[in-house]
C-alpha positions in Angstrom: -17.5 -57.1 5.3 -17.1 -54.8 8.0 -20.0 -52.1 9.0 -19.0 -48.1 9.3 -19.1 -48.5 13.5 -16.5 -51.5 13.4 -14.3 -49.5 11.4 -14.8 -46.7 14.3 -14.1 -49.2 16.8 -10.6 -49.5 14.7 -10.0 -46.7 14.0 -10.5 -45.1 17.8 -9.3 -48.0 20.0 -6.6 -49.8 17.8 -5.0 -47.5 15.3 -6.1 -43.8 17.8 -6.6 -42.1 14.4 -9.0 -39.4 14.1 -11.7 -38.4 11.5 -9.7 -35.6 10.6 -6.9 -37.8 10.2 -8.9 -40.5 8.3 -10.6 -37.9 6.1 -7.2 -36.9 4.8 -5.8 -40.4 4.2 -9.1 -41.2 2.2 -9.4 -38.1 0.7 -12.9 -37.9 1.7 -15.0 -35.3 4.0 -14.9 -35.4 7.8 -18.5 -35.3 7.2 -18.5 -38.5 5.3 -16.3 -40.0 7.5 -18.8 -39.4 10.1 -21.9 -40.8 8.0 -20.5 -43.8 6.8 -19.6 -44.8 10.9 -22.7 -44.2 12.0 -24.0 -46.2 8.9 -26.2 -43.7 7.9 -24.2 -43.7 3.9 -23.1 -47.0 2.1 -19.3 -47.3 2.0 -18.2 -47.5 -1.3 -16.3 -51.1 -2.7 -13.1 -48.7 -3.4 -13.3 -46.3 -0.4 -14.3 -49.9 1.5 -10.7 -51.3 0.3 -8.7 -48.0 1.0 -9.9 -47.8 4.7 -9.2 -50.9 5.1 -5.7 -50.8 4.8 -5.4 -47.9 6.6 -7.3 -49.0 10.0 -6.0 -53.2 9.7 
């Protein structure tokens, strides 16, 4: 399972999508978005699955 600041890793340097962008495509806050990279919230199984997709 990856942790909230490998997804940021993938998200900025491989896919250049940004928390705005990702908060969209989740349907989620920016401001989650944020917490759940620094790892300071738990990322949900579903949400987990969803972003995923999006950053693979």
């Amino acid at each position: 399972m990856l942790t909230g600041r490998q997804f940021y890793l993938l998200r900025t340097i491989d896919k250049k999508i940004t928390r705005e962008e990702l908060s969209e495509l989740l349907e989620i806050t920016y401001n989650d978005v944020v917490l759940f990279e620094n790892e300071k919230k738990t990322i949900p199984d579903e949400l987990y699955d969803k972003w995923l997709k999006i950053v693979k």
